[in-house]
VOMI-284789 format. One record per residue (C-alpha): residue in one letter; x, y negated, z; residue number from 1. Coordinates in Angstrom, 1 decimal, decimal comma. Example, Ala and Ser with C-alpha at 12.3 -4.5 7.8 and 13.67 -1.06 7.14 Angstrom:
BEGIN
PT / a / 12,3 / 4,5 / 7,8 / 1
PT / s / 13,7 / 1,1 / 7,1 / 2
END
This chain:
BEGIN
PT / x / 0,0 / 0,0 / 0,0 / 1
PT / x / 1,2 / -3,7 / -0,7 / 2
PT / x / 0,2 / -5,9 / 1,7 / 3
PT / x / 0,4 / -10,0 / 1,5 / 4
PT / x / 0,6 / -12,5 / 3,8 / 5
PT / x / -0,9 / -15,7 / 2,1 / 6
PT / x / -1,9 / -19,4 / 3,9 / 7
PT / x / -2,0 / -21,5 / 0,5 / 8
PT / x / -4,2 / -21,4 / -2,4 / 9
PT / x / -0,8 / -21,6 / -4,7 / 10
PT / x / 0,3 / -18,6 / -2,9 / 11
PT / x / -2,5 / -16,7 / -3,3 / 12
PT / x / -2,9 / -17,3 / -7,4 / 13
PT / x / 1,0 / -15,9 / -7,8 / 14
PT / x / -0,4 / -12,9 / -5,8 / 15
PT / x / -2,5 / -12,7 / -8,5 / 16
PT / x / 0,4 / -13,1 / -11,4 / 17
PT / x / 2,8 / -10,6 / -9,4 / 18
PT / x / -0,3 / -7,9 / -9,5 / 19
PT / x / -1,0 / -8,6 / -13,1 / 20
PT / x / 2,6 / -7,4 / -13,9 / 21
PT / x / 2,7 / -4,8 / -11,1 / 22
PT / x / -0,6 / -3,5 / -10,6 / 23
PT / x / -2,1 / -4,4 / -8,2 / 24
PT / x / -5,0 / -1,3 / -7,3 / 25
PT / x / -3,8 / -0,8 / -3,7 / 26
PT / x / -2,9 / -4,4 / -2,7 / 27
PT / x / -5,1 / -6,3 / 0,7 / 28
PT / x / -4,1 / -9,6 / 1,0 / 29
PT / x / -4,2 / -11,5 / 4,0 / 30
PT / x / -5,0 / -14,8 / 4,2 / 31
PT / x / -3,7 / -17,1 / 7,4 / 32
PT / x / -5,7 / -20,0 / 6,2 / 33
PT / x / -4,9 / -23,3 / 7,6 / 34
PT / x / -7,1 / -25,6 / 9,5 / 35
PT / x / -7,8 / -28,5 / 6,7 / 36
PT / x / -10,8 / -27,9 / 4,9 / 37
PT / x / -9,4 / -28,5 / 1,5 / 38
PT / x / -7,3 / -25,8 / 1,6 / 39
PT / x / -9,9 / -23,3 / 3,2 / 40
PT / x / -12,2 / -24,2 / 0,4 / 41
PT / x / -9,7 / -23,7 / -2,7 / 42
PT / x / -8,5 / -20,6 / -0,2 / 43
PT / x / -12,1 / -19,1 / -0,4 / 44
PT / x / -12,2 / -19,6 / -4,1 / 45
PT / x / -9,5 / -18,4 / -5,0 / 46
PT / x / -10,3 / -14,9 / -2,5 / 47
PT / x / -13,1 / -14,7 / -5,1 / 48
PT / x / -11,1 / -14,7 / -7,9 / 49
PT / x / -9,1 / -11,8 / -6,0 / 50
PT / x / -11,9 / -10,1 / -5,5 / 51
PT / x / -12,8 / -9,9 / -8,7 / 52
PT / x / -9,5 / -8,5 / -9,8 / 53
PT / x / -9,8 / -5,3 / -7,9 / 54
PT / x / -7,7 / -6,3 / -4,5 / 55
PT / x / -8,9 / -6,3 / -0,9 / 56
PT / x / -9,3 / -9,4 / 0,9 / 57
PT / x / -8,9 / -10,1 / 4,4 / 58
PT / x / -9,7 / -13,1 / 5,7 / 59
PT / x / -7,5 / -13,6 / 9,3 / 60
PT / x / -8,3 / -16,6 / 11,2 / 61
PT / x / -4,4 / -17,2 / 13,3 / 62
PT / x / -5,1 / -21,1 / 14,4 / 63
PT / x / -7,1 / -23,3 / 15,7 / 64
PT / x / -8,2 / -21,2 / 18,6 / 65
PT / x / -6,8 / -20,7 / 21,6 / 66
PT / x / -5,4 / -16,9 / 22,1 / 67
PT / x / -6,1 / -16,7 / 17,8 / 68
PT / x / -2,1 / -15,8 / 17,0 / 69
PT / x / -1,7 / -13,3 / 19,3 / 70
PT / x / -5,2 / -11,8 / 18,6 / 71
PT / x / -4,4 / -11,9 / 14,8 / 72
PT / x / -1,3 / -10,3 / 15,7 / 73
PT / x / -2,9 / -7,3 / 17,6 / 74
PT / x / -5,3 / -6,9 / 14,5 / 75
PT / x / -2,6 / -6,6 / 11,9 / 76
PT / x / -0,1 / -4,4 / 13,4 / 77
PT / x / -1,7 / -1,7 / 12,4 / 78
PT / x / -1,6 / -2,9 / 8,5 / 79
PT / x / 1,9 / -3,6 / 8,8 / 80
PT / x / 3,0 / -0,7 / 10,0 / 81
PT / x / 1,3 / 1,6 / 6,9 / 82
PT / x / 3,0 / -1,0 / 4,2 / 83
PT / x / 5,1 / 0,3 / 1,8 / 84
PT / x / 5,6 / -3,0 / 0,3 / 85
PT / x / 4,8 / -6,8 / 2,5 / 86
PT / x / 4,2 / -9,8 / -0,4 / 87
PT / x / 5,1 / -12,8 / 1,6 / 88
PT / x / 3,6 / -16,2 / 0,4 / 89
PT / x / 5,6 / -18,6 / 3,1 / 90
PT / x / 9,0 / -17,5 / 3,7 / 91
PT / x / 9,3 / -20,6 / 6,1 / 92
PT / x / 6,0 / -19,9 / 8,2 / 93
PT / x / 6,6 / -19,4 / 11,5 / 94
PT / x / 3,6 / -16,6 / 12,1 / 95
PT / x / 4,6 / -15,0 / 8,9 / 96
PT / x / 8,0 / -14,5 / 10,6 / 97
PT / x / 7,1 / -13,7 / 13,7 / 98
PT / x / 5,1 / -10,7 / 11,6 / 99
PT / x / 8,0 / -9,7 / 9,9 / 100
PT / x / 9,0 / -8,7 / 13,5 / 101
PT / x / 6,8 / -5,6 / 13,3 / 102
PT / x / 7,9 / -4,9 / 9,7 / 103
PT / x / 9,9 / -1,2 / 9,0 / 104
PT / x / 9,0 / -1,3 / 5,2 / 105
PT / x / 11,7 / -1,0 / 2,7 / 106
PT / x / 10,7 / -3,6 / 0,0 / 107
PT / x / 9,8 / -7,0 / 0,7 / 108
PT / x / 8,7 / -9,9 / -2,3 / 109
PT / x / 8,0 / -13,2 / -1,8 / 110
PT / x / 5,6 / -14,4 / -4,2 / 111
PT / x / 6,4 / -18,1 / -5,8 / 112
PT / x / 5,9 / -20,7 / -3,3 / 113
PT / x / 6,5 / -23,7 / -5,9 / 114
PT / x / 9,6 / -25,9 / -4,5 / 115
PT / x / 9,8 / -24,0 / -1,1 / 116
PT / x / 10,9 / -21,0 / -3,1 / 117
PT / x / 14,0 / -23,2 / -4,3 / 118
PT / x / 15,2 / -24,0 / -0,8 / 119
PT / x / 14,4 / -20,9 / 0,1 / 120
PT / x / 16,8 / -19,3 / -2,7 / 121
PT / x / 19,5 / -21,8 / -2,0 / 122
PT / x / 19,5 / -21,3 / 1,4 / 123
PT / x / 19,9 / -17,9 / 1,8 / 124
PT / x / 22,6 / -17,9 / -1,2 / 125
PT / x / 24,4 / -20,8 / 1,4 / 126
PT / x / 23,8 / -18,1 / 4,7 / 127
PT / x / 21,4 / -21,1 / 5,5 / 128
PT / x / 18,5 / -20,9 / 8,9 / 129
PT / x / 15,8 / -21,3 / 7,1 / 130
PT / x / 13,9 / -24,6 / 6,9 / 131
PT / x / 11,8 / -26,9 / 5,0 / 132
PT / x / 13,2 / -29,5 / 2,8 / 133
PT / x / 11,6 / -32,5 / 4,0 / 134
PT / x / 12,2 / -31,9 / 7,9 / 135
PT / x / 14,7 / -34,5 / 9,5 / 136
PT / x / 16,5 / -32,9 / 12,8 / 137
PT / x / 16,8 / -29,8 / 14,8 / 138
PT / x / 12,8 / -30,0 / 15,1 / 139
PT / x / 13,3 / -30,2 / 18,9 / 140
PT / x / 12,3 / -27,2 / 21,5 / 141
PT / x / 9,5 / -25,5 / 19,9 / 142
PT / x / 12,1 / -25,0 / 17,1 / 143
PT / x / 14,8 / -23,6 / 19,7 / 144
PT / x / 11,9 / -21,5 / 21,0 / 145
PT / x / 11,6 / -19,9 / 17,4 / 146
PT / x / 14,9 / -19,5 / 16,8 / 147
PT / x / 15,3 / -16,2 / 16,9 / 148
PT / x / 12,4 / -15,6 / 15,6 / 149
PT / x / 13,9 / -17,7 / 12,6 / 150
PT / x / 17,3 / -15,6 / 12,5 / 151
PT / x / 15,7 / -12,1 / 12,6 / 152
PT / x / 13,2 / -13,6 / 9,7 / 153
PT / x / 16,4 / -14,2 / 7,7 / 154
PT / x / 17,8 / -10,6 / 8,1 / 155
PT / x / 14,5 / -9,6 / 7,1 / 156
PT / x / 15,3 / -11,5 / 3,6 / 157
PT / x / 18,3 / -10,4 / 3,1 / 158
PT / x / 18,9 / -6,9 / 1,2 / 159
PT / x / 20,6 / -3,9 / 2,8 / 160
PT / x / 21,5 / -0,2 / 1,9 / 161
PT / x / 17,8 / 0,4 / 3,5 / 162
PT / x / 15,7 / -2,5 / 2,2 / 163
PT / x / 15,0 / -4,6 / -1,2 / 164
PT / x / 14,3 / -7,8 / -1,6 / 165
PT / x / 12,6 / -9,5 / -4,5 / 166
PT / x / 11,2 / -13,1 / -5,3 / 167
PT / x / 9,0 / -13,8 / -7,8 / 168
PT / x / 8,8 / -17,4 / -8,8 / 169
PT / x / 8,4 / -19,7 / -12,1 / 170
PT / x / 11,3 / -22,1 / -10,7 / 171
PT / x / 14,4 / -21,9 / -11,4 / 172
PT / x / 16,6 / -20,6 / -8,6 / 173
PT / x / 20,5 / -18,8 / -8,4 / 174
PT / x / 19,8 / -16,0 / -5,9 / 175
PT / x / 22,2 / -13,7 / -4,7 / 176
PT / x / 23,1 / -10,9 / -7,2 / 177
PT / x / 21,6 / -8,6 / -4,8 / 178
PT / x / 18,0 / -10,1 / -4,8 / 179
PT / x / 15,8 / -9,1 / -7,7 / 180
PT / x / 14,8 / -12,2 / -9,4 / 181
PT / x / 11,3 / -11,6 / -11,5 / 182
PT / x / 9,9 / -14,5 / -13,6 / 183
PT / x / 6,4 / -15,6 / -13,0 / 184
PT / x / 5,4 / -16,3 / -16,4 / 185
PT / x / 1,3 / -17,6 / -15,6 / 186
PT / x / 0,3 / -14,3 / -17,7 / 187
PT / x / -2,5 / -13,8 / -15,6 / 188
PT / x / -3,3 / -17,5 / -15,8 / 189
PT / x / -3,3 / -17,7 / -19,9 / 190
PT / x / -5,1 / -14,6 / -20,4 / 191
PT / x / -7,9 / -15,3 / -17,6 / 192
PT / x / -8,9 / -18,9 / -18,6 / 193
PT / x / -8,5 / -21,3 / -21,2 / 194
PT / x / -7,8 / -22,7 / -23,9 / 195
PT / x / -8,7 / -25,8 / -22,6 / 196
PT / x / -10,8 / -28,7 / -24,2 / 197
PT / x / -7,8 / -31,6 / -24,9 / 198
PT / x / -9,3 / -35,2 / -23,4 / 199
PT / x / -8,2 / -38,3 / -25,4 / 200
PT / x / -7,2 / -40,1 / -22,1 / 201
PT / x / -3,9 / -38,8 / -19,3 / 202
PT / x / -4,7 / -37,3 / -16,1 / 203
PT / x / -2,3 / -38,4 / -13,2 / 204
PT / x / -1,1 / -35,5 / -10,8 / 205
PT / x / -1,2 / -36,7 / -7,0 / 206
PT / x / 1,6 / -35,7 / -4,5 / 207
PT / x / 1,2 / -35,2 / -0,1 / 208
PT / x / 4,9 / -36,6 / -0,3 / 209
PT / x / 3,6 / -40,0 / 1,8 / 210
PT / x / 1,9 / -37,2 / 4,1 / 211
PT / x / 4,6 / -36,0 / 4,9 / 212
PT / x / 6,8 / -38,6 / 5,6 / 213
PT / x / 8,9 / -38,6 / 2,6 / 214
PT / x / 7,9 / -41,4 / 0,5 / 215
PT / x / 6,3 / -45,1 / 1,6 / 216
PT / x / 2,3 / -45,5 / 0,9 / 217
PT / x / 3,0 / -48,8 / -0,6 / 218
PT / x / 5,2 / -48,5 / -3,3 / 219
PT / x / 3,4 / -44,6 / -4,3 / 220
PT / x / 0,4 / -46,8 / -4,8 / 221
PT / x / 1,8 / -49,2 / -6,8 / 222
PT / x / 3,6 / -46,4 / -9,3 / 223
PT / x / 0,6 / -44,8 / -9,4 / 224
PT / x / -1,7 / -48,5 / -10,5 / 225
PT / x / 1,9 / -48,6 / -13,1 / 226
PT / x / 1,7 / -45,0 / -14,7 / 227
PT / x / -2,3 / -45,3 / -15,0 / 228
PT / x / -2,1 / -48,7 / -17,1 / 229
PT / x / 0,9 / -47,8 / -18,9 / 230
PT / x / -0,3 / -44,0 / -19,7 / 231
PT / x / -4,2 / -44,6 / -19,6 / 232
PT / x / -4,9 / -42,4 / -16,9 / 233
PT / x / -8,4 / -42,0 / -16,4 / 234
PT / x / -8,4 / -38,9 / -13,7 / 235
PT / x / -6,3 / -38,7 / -10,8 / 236
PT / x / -6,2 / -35,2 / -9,5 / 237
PT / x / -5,8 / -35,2 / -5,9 / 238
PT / x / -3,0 / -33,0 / -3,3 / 239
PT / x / -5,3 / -30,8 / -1,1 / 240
PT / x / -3,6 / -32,6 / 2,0 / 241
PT / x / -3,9 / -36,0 / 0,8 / 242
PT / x / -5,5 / -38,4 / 3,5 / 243
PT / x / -9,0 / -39,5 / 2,6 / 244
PT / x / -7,6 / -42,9 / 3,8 / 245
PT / x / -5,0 / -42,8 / 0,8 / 246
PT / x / -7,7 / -41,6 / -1,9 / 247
PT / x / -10,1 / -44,6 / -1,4 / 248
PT / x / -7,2 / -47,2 / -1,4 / 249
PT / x / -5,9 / -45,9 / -4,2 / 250
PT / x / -9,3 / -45,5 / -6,4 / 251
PT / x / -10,1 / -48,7 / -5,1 / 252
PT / x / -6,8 / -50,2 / -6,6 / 253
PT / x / -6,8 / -48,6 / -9,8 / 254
PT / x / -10,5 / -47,3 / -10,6 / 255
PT / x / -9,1 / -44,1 / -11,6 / 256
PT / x / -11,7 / -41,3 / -11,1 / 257
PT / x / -10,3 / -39,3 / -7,8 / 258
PT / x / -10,9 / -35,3 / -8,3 / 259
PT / x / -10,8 / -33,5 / -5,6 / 260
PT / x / -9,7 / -29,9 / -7,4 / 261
PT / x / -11,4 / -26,3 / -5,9 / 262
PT / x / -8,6 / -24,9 / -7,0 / 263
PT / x / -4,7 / -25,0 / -8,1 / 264
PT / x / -4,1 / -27,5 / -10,8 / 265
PT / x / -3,2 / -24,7 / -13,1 / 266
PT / x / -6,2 / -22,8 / -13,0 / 267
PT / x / -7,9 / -26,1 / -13,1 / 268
PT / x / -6,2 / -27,8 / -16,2 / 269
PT / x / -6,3 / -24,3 / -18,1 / 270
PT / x / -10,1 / -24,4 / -17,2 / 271
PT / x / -10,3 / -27,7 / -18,9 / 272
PT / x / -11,0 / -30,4 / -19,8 / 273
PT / x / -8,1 / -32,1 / -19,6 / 274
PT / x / -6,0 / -34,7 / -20,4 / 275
PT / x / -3,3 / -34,5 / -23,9 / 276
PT / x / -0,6 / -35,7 / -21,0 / 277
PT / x / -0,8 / -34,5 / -17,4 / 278
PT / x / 1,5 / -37,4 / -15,2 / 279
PT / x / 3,1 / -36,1 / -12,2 / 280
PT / x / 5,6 / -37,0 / -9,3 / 281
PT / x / 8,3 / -34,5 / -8,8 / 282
PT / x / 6,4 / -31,5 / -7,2 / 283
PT / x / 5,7 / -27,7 / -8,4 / 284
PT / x / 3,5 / -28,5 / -11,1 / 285
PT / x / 6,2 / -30,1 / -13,5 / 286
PT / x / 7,4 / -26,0 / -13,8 / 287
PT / x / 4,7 / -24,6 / -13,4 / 288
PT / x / 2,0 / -26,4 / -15,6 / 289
PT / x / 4,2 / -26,2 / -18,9 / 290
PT / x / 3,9 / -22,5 / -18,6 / 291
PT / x / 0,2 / -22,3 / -17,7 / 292
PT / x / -0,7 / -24,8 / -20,7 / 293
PT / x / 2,2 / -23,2 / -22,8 / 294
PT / x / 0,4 / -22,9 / -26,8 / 295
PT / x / -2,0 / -25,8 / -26,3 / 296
PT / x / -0,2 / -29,0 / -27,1 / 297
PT / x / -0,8 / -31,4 / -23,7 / 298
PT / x / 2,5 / -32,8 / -22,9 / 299
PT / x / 3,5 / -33,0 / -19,1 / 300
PT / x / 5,4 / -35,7 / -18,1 / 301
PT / x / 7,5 / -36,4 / -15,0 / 302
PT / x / 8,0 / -39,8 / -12,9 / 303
PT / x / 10,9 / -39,6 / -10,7 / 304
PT / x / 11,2 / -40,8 / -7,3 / 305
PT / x / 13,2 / -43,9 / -6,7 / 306
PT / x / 15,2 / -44,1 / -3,7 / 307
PT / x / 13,7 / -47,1 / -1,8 / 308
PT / x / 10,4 / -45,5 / -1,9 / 309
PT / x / 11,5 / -43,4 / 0,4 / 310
PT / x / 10,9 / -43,6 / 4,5 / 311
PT / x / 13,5 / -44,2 / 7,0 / 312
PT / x / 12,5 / -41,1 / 9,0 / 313
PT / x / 12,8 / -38,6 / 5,0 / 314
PT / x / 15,4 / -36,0 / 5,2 / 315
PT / x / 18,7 / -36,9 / 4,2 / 316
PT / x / 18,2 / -34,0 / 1,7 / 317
PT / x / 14,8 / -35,5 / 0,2 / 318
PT / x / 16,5 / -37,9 / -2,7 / 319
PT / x / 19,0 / -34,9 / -3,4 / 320
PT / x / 16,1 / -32,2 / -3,7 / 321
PT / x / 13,4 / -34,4 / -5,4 / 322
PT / x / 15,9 / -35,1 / -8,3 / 323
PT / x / 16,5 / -31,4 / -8,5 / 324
PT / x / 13,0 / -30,6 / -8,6 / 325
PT / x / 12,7 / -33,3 / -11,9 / 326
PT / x / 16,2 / -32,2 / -13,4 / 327
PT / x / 15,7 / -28,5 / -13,8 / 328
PT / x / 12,1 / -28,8 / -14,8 / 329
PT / x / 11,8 / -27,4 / -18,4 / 330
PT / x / 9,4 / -28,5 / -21,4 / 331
PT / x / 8,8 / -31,7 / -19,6 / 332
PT / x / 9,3 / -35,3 / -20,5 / 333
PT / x / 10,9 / -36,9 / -17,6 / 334
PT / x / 10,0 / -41,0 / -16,8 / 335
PT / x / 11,9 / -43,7 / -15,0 / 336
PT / x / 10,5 / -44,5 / -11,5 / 337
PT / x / 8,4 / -47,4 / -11,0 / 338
PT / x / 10,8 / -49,8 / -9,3 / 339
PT / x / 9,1 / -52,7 / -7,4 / 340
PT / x / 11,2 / -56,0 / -8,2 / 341
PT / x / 9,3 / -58,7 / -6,3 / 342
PT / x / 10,2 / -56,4 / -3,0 / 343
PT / x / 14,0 / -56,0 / -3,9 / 344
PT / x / 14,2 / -59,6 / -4,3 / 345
PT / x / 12,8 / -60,3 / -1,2 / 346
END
């Protein structure tokens, strides 16, 4: 039995694309959903769509709750234990890692986790702890807390005489030569939807980078007012954790039309309609929407981030990885930022 461990929608559709190419008639997937409803509703769609293709769906619930991890953990020991194959979603979740605790299976594949699966790549190629891009600091004592946690998750990935390791991604990563690298293609994606109806007008992808900290909410808005006039973006197709807050400044600055998607862009843009260019800030979409919409002429195109957009509290990594996310993006035409001069001269 396969058994996956997904808590994104994005996760879950590359569930989909690893099944397609491995088969995937004794796979349950579990979903860890999080606690923002955007992401529970594109979650429960997409559990649909899995349904649909033969696999077993298990809905977990492992927040929120007091007493909910450990009782989630109780429930799923059982499951792990008769796995012949765990699918991991989030390599960098700390619940997923505290499961792979109880794993004894001898394969293990994480499924594409868009950008994540690029630091994740690179930082067990370094002999890295694992962590997310855009976190500044030692993450203070819940981290130390989880630290061996962390550390025995990082064994976990890393192959031996008595375990294999695979990741299955559409980015481009260097893994070790003794991790099995298999290309996520968006087979299941092309075949299942689509072709798409072509729109005259652009639609403008959003980001959660001012979310999380990375980038200022002043100078995103005013790149995003910039691309729409210059491109003629009439859509603007919103990040599942962007703030509501965010979404009404910015419809109310640029009239766009804010779409709020039910679920991942690239089921959503091979659905149709959309636009004949698809705009978008450096993010997993730029690699993986090419493929997705490979044969049917829209054009993705891909504004980078200038450096004084970001925060004072981003990463020091975030410029570095950002422009690595735009560089080795393929089939894409890559912009200039929007840089604000009035500010600079100030």
């Amino acid at each position: 039995m396969n058994l996956a461990f997904v808590e994104s929608p994005v996760q879950l559709l590359n569930v989909l694309e690893w099944t397609h190419i491995r088969g995937g008639d004794d796979t349950t997937v579990v979903v860890l959903p999080p606690v923002d409803p955007m992401s529970r509703g594109q979650l429960r769609r997409m559990a649909e769509l899995a349904r649909d293709e033969g696999i077993t769906v298990r809905w977990q619930e492992a927040r929120g709750e007091t007493g909910a991890p450990l009782k989630a953990l109780r429930a799923l020991t059982g499951l792990i234990r008769r796995a012949d194959r765990i699918v991991i979603g989030d390599p960098f979740s700390r619940y997923v890692q505290l499961l792979l605790t109880l794993v004894r299976t001898r394969r293990i594949t994480v499924v594409d986790d868009g950008t994540a699966t690029m630091e994740f790549v690179a930082q067990l190629a370094r002999g890295e702890r694992l962590v997310r891009w855009h976190r500044r600091g030692n993450g203070g004592p819940r981290e130390l807390l989880l630290a061996p946690v962390t550390s025995a998750a990082r064994r976990s990935f890393t192959p031996s005489a008595t375990r294999s390791v695979e990741v299955f991604t559409a980015m481009p990563v260097e893994a070790p030569s003794d991790i099995e690298v298999t290309a996520n293609t968006f087979a299941w994606t092309r075949e299942r939807f689509g072709p798409p109806l072509i729109t005259k007008g652009a639609d403008l992808v959003g980001t959660s980078l001012v979310e999380t900290g990375v980038v200022d909410p002043v100078p995103y808005e005013e790149a995003v007012t910039s691309l729409a006039r210059t491109h003629g973006a009439t859509r603007y197709f919103a990040h599942r954790r962007e703030s509501a807050d965010k979404l009404h400044a910015l419809e109310a600055a640029t009239g766009l039309e804010i779409v709020r998607p039910d679920l991942p862009l690239e089921l959503i843009a091979r659905r149709g309609p959309v636009g004949h260019t698809v705009l978008s800030f450096p993010s997993t979409v730029v690699h993986t929407l090419p493929l997705a919409l490979a044969g049917t002429g829209v054009k993705v195109a891909v504004c980078d981030i200038a450096p004084e957009w970001l925060r004072d509290t981003a990463s020091p990594r975030a410029q570095g990885f950002l422009s690595g996310v735009t560089e080795t993006a393929r089939d894409v035409q890559r912009l200039a930022p929007w840089r604000a001069t009035a500010v600079t001269e100030a």
